[in-house]
Each structure stands twice: as structure tokens, then as C-alpha cells.
C-alpha positions as CSV (number, residue, x, y, z in Angstrom):
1,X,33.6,11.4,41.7
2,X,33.9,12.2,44.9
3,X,31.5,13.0,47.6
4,X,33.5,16.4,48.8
5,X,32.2,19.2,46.4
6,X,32.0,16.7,43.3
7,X,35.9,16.7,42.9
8,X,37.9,14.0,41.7
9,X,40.4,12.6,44.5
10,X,43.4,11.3,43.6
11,X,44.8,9.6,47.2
12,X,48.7,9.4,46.6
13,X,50.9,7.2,49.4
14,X,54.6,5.4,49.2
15,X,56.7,4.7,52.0
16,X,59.3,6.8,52.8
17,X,62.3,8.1,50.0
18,X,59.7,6.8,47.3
19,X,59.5,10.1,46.1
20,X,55.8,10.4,46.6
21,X,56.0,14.5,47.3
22,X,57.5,14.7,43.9
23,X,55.0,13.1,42.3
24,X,52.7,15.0,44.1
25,X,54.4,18.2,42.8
26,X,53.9,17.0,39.2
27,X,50.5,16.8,39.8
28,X,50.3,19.7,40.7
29,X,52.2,21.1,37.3
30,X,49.1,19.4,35.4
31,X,46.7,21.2,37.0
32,X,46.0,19.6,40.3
33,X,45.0,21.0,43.6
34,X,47.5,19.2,45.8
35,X,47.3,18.6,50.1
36,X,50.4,17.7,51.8
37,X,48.3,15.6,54.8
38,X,51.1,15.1,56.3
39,X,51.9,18.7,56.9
40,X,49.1,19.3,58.2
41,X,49.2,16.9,61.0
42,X,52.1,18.7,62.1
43,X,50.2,22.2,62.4
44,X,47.5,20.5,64.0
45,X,49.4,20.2,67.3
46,X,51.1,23.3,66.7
47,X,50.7,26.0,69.6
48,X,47.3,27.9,69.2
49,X,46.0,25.0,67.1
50,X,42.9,22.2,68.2
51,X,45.8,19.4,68.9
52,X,48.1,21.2,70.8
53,X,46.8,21.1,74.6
54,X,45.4,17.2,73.9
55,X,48.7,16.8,73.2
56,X,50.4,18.8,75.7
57,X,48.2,16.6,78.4
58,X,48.7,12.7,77.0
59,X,52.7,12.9,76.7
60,X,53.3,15.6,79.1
61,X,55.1,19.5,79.2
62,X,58.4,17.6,78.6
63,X,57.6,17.7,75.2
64,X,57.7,21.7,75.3
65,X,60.2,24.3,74.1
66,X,60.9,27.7,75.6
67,X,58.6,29.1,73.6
68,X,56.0,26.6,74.1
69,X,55.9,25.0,71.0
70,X,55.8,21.0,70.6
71,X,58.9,19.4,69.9
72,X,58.3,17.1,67.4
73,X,61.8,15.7,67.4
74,X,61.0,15.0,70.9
75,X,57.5,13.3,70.2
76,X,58.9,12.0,67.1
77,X,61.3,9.8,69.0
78,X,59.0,9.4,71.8
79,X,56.1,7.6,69.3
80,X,58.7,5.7,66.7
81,X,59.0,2.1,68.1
82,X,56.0,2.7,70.6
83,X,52.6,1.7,68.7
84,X,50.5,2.7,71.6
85,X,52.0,6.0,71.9
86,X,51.1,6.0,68.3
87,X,47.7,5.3,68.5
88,X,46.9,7.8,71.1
89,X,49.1,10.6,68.8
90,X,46.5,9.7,65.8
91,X,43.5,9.4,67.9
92,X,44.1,13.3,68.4
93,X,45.4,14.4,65.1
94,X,43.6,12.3,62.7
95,X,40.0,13.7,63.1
96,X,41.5,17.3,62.7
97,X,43.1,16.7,59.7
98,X,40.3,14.9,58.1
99,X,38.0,18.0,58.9
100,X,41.0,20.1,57.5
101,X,41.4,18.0,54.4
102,X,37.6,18.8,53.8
103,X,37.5,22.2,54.3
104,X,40.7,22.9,51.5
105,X,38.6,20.0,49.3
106,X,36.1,22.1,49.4
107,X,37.3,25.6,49.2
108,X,39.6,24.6,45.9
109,X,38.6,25.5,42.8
110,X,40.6,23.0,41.2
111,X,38.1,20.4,39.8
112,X,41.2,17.3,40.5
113,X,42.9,17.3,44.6
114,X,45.4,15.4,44.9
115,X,45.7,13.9,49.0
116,X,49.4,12.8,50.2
117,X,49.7,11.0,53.2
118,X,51.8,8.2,54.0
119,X,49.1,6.5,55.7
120,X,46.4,7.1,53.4
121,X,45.2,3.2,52.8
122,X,45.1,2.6,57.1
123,X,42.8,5.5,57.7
124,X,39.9,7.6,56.7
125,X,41.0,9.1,53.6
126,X,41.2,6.8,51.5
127,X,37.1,6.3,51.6
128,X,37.3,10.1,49.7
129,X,39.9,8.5,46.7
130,X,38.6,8.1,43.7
131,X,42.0,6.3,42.7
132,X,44.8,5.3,44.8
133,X,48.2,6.2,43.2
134,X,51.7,4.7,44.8
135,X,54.7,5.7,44.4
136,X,57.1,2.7,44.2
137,X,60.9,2.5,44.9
138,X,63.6,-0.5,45.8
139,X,64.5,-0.8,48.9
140,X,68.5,-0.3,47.8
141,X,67.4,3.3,46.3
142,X,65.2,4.1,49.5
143,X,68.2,3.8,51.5
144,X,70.3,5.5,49.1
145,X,68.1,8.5,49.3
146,X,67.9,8.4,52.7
147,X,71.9,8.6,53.5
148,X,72.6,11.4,50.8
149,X,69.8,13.1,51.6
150,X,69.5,13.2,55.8
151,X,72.5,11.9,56.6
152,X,71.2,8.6,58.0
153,X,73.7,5.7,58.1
154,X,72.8,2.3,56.2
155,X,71.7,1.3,59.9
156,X,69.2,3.8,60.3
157,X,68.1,3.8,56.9
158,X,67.0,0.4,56.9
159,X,65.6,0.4,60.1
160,X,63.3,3.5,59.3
161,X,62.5,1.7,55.9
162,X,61.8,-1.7,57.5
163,X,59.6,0.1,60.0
164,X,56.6,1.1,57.9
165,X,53.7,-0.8,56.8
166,X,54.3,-3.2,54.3
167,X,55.3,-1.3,50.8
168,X,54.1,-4.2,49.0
169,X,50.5,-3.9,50.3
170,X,50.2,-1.0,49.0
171,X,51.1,-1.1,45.5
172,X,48.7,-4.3,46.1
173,X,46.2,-2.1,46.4
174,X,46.9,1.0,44.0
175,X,45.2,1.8,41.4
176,X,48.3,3.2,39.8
177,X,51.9,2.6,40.4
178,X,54.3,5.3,39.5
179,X,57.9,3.9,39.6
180,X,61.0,6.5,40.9
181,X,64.3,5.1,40.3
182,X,65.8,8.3,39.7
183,X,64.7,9.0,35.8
184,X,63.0,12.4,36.3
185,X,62.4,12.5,32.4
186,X,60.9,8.7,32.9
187,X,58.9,9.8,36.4
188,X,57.4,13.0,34.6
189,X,56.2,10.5,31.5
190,X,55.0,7.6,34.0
191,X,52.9,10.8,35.5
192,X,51.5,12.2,32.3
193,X,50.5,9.0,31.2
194,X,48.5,8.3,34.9
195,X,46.7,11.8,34.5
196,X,45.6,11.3,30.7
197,X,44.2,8.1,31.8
198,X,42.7,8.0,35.3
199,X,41.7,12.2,35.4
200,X,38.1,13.1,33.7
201,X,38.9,15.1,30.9
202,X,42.4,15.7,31.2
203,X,44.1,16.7,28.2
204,X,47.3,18.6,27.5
205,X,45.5,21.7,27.1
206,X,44.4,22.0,30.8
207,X,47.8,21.4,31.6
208,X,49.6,24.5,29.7
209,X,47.3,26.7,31.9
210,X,49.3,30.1,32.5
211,X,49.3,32.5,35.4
212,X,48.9,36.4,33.4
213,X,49.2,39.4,35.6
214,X,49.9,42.8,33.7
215,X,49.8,46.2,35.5
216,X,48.4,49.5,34.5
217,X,50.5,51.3,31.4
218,X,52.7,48.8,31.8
219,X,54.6,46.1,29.7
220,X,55.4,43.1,31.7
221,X,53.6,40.2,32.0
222,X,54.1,36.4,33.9
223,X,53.9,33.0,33.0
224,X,54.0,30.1,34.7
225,X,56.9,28.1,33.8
226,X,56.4,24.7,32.5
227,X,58.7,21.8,31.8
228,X,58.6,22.7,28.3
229,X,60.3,25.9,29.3
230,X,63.1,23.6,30.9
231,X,66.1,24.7,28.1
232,X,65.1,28.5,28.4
233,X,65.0,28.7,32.3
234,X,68.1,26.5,31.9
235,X,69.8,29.4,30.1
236,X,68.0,32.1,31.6
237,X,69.2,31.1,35.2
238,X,72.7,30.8,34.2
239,X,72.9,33.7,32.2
240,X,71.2,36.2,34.7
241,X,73.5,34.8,37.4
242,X,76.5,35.5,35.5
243,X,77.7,32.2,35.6
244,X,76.8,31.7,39.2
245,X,74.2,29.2,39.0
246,X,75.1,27.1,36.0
247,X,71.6,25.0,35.3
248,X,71.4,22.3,32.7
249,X,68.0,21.7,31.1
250,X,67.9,18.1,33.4
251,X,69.0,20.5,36.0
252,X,65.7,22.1,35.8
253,X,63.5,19.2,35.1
254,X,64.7,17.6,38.2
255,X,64.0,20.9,40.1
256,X,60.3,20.5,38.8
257,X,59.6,18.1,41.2
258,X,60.5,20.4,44.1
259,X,59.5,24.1,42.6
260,X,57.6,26.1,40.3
261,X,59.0,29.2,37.9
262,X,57.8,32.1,37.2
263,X,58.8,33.9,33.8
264,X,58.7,37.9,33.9
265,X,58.4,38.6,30.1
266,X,58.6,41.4,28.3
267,X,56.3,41.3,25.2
268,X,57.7,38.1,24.0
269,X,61.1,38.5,25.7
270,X,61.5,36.3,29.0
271,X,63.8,38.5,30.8
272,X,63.6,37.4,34.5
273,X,62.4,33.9,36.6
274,X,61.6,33.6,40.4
275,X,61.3,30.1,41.8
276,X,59.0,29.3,44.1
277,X,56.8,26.5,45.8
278,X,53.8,26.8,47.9
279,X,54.2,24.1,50.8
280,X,52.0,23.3,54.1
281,X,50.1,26.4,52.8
282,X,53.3,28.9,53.0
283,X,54.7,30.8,49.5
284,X,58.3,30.3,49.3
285,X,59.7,32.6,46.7
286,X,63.3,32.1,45.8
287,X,65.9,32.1,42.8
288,X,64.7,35.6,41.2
289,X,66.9,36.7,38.6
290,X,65.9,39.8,36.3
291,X,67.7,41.3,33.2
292,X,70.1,44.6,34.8
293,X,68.0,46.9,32.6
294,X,64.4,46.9,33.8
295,X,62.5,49.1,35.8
296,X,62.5,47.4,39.3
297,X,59.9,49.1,40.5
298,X,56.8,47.7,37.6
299,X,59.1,44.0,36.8
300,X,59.7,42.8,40.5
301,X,55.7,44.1,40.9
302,X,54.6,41.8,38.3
303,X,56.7,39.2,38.8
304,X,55.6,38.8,42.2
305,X,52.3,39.4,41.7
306,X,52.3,36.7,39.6
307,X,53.7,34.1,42.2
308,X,50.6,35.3,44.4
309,X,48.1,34.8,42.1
310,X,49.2,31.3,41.5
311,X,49.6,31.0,45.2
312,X,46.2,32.3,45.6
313,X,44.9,29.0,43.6
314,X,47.0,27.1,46.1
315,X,45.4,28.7,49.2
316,X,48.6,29.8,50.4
317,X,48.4,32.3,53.5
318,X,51.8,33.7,53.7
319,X,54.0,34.5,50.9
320,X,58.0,34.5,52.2
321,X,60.2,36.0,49.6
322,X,64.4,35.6,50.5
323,X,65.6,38.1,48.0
324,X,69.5,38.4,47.7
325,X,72.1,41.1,46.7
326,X,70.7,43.7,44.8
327,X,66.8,42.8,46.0
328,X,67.8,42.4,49.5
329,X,68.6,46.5,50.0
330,X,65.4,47.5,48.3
331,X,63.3,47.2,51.2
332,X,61.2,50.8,50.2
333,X,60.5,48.7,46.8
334,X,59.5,45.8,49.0
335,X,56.6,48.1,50.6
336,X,55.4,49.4,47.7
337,X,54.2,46.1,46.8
338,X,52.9,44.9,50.4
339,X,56.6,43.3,51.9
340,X,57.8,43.9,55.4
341,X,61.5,43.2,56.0
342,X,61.3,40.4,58.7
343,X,63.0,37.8,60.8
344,X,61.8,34.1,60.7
345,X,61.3,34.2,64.5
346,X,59.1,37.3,64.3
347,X,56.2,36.0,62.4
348,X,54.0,34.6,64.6
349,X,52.9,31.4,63.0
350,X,55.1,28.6,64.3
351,X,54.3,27.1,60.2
352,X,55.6,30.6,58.6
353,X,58.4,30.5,61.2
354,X,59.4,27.1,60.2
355,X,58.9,27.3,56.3
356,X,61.0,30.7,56.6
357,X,63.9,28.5,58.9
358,X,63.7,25.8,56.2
359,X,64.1,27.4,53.3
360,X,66.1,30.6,53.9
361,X,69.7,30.7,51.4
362,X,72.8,32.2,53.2
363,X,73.1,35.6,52.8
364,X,69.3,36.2,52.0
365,X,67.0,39.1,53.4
366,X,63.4,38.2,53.7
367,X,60.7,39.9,52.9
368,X,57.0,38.7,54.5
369,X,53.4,39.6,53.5
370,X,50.0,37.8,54.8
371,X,48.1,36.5,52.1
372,X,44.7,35.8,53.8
373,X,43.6,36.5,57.3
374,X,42.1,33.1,57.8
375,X,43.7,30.2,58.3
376,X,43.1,26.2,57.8
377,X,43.1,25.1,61.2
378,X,41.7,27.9,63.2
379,X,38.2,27.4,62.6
380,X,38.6,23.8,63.4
């Protein structure tokens, strides 16, 4: 076990378009706490955080916005190619991400964290692993990914591939290699089958833990989705959408590896489903559909509610909910359950602003509300 709080670690690396994130989201289905390292470099230079002045003075004010933020297109470009540049970008945001790695370690009260970072085996973190997972693609589907998915040419897609540290060294060094060719039913069985084996204890009951939240003299509850649930949110979805989202059972299983669900049910009856993912410590809530019939005011309550308290598990400080038609014009009904009507570029946090830019469907309104008042890096 390891020597942060007595959890086990599970370190989890790939290169990039291995589909390590989904993996990591998996994980996270079974029960795992899961840290997005990665992300977290990114808020660690972010203006008001530890990184951003050290920053600021080794690459110059160049690298600023009008609002004073960090580029990181800029610095992106600036470091790629340049391994001193590099260096000196890690000498300053490593250290702060190990100390906030620590501090979410510690704070979770999952028993199993699972650490992403694409350089997980070079630096510090991996003396925390208990076991070293790797996610493992070809080279041929890497690219693939890369040009339907960012628009990169076959060019630049080999040329970020080719890049990286040596793939094969790492799956040299993993203590378990999890395969992505595309087969989400295959990835989701190579991942079971990892968890039973390396995780203490791990069993199939821990991982149909549900989320329950039911209000006073009411009669709603929620669940949290699993992908056993995949053929009911399947017809759920499509049904509650009038035909507008049309989602096949594979539809759903695939969208596993990006989201969560949240079933609203009444008594036994599932009659609504929100999707929603909590990522670099931001709620996104999106996808809600709810039966015509229902008493807004007590469903969307519980329903939501529900998202939080899973969120809460996730140490999520900002919930972000982009409701659409109906949902977006109830802004009173928003405020009765703690939701301001907001803009992505009014909320402060350059990580709240970004998840809100990211994620935001056309035509949506969304609706904001502060989770916790502290946050990750600030007392860094």
C-alpha cells in the first residue's frame, strides 16, 4: 500500500491517443478515486496560482493574454521541440503538482486513487504507485485518433506521436497493459479483469455502489448509472428527446468512458437521466432529459442533488450545469436549488471558465454554483 494515507495507487500512463483518460474514467466507474495530473499542471501556472509569476519571469510577458492569463498554446509551442525550455517548465510545475496530488490523495475517501499523467514513469510519481497500469495502442490507430479527433494531418500526427518517450518502455515497465483498439465492450472487460486482480478486495459488489438522495415528502430518488444500465439510458435518452438524440446501447457504453449518468427514478420508474463528468475538479452536467409530467421543482432538485453528492466524492469545486430548452427559462427554479444564471467569462476561476468554454452545447444556458470554498492549489 501506499505511503499517502494507506491508499492503494494505481499510477496509469500511455502516450498520446492511447486512450489512457478513458481508462482512467472506467476506473473511476469501479469505484476509484481518479487525478487527472495532467490537469493540474495546467492550473498550476494559471493566474492567481503558485506557478504563474515563475512562469511569467523564465519565458517572459509574451506569453500573456489581455486578461493576463498564460497562453498555453503559446508555451505549448514555445516548449514542444525545445528540451531545455522543457526542463525549466517542469522544474516549476512538477513540485506543485506533486504537493497537489498529495493533498487530493489524502483528502479522498476512496480507499483506491488512480494518478494519470503521461509522464508518470520519468518523475516523482511513480515512487507513490503501487502498480503501473499502461494503456497501449498502434501507432496506425494513434494517428487515426488524432486526425478525426483534432484535426491534425498524418504529418503532424506522426510527428507528435514520434515525439514522446518511447511507448515501448513503458509497457516494459507496467504492471498491467490495457490494450485500446477501439472495442469499448473489450477495453471495459480488459479493465474489469485489471481491477479484480491487482485492487485489494475488489469485487463486483463495491463496484454497483449507488449515489441515493431523496428529499423531504417527496418521491424521487437517484442512481448512479452503470454500464449495466447501458440499454435503459439507451432508450431513455432517445425516447425523452423525442427522437432527437437517438442512442444505441454501444452508443452509451462508448459514452462511459467520457461521462457518468444519473437516473432520476420514481419509485422503481427511471423517468429522467442527466449526464455529467467531473473533470480537473469542475462538475459538468449535461444531457438532462425528464419525463413531461413531473413536478420540476422536487425532480430537477433531486436529480441534481444527486450529481453533487457524487461530485462531492470527487472533490469537485464548481458544479456547471448547461441546461437547454425548457430548463434553460427556469432560472427562478435554478435558485431555489443554489444556481446562478452565468456567463463562462464571469466566473472567476480561469479552470471554471475553461471547463464552461469547453463543454458548453449550442443553444445552452448555464447555470453555476460553488461547491466548496477551498480550492486544490491555493493553499499550495
Amino acid at each position: 500500500m501506499s505511503s499517502i494515507s494507506g491508499k492503494f495507487i494505481i499510477g496509469l500512463t500511455g502516450n498520446i491517443a492511447t486512450g489512457k483518460s478513458v481508462v482512467r474514467r472506467m476506473l473511476e466507474h469501479l469505484g476509484a478515486y481518479t487525478i487527472d495530473a495532467d490537469s493540474l499542471a495546467h492550473r498550476a501556472y494559471a493566474k492567481g496560482a503558485p506557478g504563474y509569476q515563475p512562469v511569467v519571469d523564465t519565458f517572459g510577458k509574451w506569453l500573456l493574454t489581455r486578461e493576463g492569463e498564460i497562453d498555453r498554446q503559446k508555451l505549448g509551442k514555445l516548449v514542444f521541440g525545445d528540451a531545455e525550455a522543457l526542463r525549466k517548465l517542469e522544474d516549476i510545475v512538477h513540485p506543485l503538482v506533486g504537493q497537489a496530488v498529495e493533498m487530493l490523495v489524502k483528502r479522498a475517501s476512496q480507499p483506491v486513487v488512480v494518478i494519470e499523467a503521461i509522464k508518470l514513469l520519468e518523475g516523482d510519481l511513480r515512487k507513490i504507485c503501487d502498480s503501473i497500469w499502461v494503456a497501449n495502442a498502434p501507432e496506425v490507430i494513434q494517428a487515426e485518433r488524432l486526425i478525426r479527433k483534432r484535426g491534425f494531418t498524418q504529418e503532424q500526427a506522426l510527428e507528435r506521436i514520434r515525439s514522446q518517450s518511447s511507448q515501448a518502455q513503458k509497457v516494459g515497465m507496467a504492471n498491467k497493459v490495457i490494450t485500446n483498439t477501439g472495442s469499448y465492450d473489450d477495453l471495459w472487460k480488459q479493465v474489469n479483469e485489471a481491477w479484480k486482480e491487482v485492487v485489494p478486495g475488489a469485487n463486483e459488489a463495491h463496484a454497483e455502489t449507488v449515489v441515493i438522495k431523496k428529499p423531504a415528502g417527496g418521491d424521487f430518488s437517484a442512481l448512479r448509472g452503470k454500464p449495466k444500465h447501458a440499454s435503459s439510458i439507451a432508450e431513455l435518452i432517445t425516447r425523452l428527446s423525442k427522437g432527437k438524440r437517438k442512442m444505441t446501447p454501444d452508443e452509451v457504453m462508448e459514452s462511459f468512458g467520457d461521462k457518468a449518468y444519473m437516473l432520476l427514478q420514481a419509485g422503481e420508474q427511471t423517468v429522467g437521466v442527466a449526464g455529467w463528468q467531473v473533470e480537473n475538479l469542475v462538475t459538468r452536467v449535461s444531457d438532462i432529459f425528464m419525463e413531461d409530467n413531473l413536478d420540476l421543482s422536487k425532480a430537477l432538485g433531486v436529480l441534481i442533488a444527486g450529481v453533487e453528492s457524487a461530485s462531492s466524492e470527487l472533490q469537485s469545486e464548481a458544479s456547471l450545469v448547461f441546461a437547454m430548452e425548457r430548463l434553460a427559462d427556469q432560472e427562478a427554479l435554478w435558485q431555489k436549488i443554489g444556481y446562478e444564471k452565468r456567463t463562462a467569462d464571469s466566473l472567476g476561476a480561469q479552470a471554471w471558465q475553461e471547463a464552461a468554454q469547453e463543454a458548453a452545447p449550442v443553444g445552452s444556458a448555464l447555470f453555476f454554483k460553488q461547491l466548496r470554498q477551498d480550492r486544490v492549489l491555493r493553499p499550495i
